[in-house]
C-alpha positions in Angstrom: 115.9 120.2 23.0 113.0 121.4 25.0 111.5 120.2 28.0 109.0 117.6 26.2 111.8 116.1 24.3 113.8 115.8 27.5 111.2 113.9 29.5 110.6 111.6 27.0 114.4 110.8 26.7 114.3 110.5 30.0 111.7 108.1 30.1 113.3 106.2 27.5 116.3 106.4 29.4 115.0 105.1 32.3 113.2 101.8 30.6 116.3 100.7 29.2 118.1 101.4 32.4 116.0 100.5 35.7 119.4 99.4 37.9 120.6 103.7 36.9 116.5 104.5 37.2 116.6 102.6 41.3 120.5 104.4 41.6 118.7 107.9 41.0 116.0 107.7 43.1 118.1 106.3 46.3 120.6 109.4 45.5 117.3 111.7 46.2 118.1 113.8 49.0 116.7 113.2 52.5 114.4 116.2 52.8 112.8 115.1 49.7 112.2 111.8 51.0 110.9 113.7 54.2 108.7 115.5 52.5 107.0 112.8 50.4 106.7 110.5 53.9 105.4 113.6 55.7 101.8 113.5 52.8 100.4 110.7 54.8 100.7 111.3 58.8 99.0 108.2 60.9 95.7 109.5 61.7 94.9 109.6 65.6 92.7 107.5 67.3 92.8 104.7 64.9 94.1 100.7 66.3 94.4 98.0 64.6 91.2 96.1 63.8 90.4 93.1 66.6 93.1 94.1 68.6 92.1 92.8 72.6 90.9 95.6 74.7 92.1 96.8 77.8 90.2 94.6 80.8 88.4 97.9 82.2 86.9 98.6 78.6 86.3 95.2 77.7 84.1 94.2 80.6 82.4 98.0 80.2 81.2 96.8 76.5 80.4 93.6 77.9 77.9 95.0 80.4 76.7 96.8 78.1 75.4 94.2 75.8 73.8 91.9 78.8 70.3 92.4 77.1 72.0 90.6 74.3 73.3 88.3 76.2 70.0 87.6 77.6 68.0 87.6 74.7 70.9 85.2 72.8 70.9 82.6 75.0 66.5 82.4 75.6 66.9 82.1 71.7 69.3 79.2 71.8 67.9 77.5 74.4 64.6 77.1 72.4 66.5 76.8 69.2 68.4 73.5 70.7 65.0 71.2 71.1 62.9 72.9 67.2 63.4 70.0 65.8 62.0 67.5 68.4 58.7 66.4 68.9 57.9 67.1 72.2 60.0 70.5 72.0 61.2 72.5 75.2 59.4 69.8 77.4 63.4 67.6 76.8 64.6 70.1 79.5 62.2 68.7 81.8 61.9 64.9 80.3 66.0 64.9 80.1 66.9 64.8 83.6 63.6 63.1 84.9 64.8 59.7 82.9 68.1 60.2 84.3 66.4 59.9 88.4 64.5 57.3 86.8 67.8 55.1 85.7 70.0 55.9 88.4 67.3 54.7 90.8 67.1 52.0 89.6 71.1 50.8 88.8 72.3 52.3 92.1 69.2 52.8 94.5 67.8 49.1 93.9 70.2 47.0 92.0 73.3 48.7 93.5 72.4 49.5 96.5 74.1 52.7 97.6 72.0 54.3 99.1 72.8 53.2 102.9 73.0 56.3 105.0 69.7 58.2 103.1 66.8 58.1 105.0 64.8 59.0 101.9 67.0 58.3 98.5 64.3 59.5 96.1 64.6 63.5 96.8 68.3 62.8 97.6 68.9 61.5 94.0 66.1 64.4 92.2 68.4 67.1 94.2 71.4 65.7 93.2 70.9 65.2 89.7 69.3 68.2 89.3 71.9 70.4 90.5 74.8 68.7 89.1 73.3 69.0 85.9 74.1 72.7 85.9 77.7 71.8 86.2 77.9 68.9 84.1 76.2 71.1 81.1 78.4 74.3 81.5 81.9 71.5 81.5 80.2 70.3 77.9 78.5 73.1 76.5 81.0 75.6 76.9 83.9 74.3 75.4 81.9 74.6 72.5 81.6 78.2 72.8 83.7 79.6 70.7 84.7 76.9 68.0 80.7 75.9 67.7 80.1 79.6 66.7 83.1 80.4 64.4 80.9 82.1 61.6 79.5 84.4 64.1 82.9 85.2 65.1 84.3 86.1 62.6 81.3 87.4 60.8 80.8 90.4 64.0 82.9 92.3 66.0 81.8 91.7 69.8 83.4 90.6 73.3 83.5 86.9 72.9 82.7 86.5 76.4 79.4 86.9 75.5 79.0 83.4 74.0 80.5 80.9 77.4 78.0 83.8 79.4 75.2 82.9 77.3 76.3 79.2 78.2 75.7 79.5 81.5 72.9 81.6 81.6 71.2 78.5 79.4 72.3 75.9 81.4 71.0 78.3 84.7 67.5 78.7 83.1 67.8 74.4 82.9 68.1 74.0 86.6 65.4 76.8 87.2 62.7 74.8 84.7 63.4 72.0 86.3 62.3 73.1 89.6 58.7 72.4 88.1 59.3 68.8 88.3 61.6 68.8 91.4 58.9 70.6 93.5 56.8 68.0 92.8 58.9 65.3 93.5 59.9 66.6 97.5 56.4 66.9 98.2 55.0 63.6 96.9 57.5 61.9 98.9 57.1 64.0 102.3 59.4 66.6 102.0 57.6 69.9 103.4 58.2 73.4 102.7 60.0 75.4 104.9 62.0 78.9 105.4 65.1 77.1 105.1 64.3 76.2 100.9 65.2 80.4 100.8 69.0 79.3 101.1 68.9 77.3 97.7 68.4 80.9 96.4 71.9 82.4 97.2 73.7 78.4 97.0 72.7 78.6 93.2 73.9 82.1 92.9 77.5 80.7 94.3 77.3 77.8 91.8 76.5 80.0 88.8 79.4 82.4 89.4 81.2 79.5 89.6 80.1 77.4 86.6 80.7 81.3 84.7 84.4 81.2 85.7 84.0 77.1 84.8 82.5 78.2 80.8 85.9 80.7 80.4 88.0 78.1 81.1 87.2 75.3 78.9 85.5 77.9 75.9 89.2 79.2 75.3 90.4 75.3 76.0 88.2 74.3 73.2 89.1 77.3 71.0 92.3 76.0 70.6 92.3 72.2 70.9 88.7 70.9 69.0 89.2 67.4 70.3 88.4 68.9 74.3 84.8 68.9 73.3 84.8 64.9 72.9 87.4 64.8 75.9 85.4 66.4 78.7 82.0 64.2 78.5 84.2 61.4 80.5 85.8 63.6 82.6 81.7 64.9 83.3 80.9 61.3 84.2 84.3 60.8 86.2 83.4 64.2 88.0 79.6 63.2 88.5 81.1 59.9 90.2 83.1 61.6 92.7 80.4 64.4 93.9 78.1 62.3 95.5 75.3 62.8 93.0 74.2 59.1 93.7 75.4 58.2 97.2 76.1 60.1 100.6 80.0 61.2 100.6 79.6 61.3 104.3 79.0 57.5 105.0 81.1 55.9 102.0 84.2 58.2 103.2 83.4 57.7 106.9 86.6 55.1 107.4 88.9 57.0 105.1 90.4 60.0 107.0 92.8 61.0 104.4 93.3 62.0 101.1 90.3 60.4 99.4 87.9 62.1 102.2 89.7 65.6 101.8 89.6 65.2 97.8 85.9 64.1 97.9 84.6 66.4 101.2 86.6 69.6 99.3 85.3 68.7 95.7 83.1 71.8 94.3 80.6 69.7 92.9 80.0 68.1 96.2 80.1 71.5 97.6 77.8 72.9 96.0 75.1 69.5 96.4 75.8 69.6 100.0 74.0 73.0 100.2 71.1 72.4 97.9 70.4 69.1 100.1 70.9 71.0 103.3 68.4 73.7 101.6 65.7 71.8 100.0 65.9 68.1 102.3 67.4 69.9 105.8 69.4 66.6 107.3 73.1 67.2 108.5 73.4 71.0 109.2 76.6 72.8 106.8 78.7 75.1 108.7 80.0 78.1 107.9 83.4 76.3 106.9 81.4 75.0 104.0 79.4 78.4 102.6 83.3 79.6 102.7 84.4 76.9 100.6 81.6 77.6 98.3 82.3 81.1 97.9 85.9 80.4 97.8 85.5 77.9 94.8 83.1 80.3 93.2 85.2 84.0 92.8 88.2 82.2 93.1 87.5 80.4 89.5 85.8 83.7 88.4 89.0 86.1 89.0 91.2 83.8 87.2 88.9 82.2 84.4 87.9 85.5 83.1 91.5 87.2 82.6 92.2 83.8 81.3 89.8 83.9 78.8 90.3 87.5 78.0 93.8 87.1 77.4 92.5 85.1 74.0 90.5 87.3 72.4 92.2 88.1 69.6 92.9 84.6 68.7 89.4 83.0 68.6 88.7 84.1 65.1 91.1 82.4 63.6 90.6 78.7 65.2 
């Protein structure tokens, strides 16, 4: 029989048999086996695809893409009001109404505003500032899970989207400086060196609301139902900052807990040193720019591990 005739015995064989076809081929020796394993070596260099970065490299590409990140969140800022009438002018009207209202519920009807000489700027300042808190809370734990299809679509540091967060709420609280001006000076407020210090008190609060946007984007990522949980725990946190009353005065007979919970509170924190810079009144000390910083690189240095730590999940929310 020759060698055609063989193989096609063989072959016949072998479809009538596959149980003696499998026996044969686990009876190959080992150097065959080797040999046929050796054809295809693991090229070098490759990983596997979305695996999370080393920390070093990670924040390298990050910095990398902060034009990006700049351009992405001017975009999204005016892409949030296209559909309005009165357009980007909501970032302004928004928080005006909001003076408006509180004024009148807790300056007139309430009246809480014993212990401020001049409740008007107090409340402007207040709500102003807080804002930038109270939007980062919100806003970014929709970070991630309100962007899924870019996500998934592109391969990028998702830092990128709770920093864009913050850099929108930040360019909030610097528009609305066009109506809080105003607002000091019509109601006798004057300029002075000392508004300079609102400069590096919002430069604390961003790093802080940054660290803040980690946190609660990866929250969100994983549990959808944070994004309708942390408006009321905005409101309870706007409550307990002082946005609408002086902290000093109501927590002047409490000595313990309540005034170290309220006196220590970031948001207040960070009010007490816009009011000092913008209104002047009771001086802070240095106890309370340490607390600020404190608050501000201490949530920073955890909340960005934290959220880097995540990375390869958020695509798959």
């Amino acid at each position: 029989m020759d060698d055609g005739a063989a193989s096609n015995a063989l072959g016949r064989r072998s479809a009538r048999d596959p149980i003696g076809q499998r026996s044969a081929l686990a009876a190959a020796p080992a150097d065959r086996i080797a040999a046929t394993d050796d054809l295809e070596p693991p090229a070098p260099g490759l990983q596997r695809a979305g695996a999370r970065l080393p920390i070093g490299e990670y924040t390298r590409r990050l910095w990398q893409r902060r034009w990006f990140v700049v351009a992405y969140a001017t975009a999204s800022s005016s892409v949030g009001y296209e559909r309005s009438f009165l357009g980007q002018a909501w970032q302004l009207l928004t928080p005006t109404l909001r003076i408006v209202v509180y004024y009148l519920i807790f300056g007139l009807l309430l009246n809480i505003n014993r212990g401020v000489p001049n409740y008007i700027p107090f409340l402007a300042v207040g709500v102003f500032v807080f804002s930038f808190c109270q939007t980062v809370l919100v806003s970014g734990s929709r970070a991630i899970a309100g962007n899924l299809g870019l996500v998934r679509a592109l391969q990028f540091p998702r830092a990128v989207l709770p920093i864009s967060t913050t850099l929108i709420a930040l360019q909030h609280l610097l528009y609305s400086m066009i109506v809080l001006i105003p607002i000091l000076l019509l109601t006798g407020v004057m300029p002075s060196l000392r508004w300079l210090e609102f400069v590096p008190a919002v430069a604390l609060q961003s790093l802080f609301c940054l660290g803040l946007a980690f946190t609660v984007a990866r929250i969100g990522a994983r549990v959808p139902d944070a994004s309708q949980l942390l408006p009321f725990v905005a409101r309870v946190w706007m409550y307990t900052s002082g946005v609408m009353y002086s902290v000093r005065y109501f927590t002047a007979a409490h000595h313990g807990w309540v005034s170290f919970l309220l006196t220590n509170n970031p948001g207040y924190v960070y009010l007490l040193l816009a009011r000092h810079a913008l209104l002047g009144g009771n001086p802070v000390t240095a106890s309370t720019w340490l607390s600020a910083a404190a608050w501000a690189v201490g949530v920073l240095a955890l909340a960005y591990p934290y959220f880097w730590r995540g990375e390869e999940k958020y695509g798959n929310v």
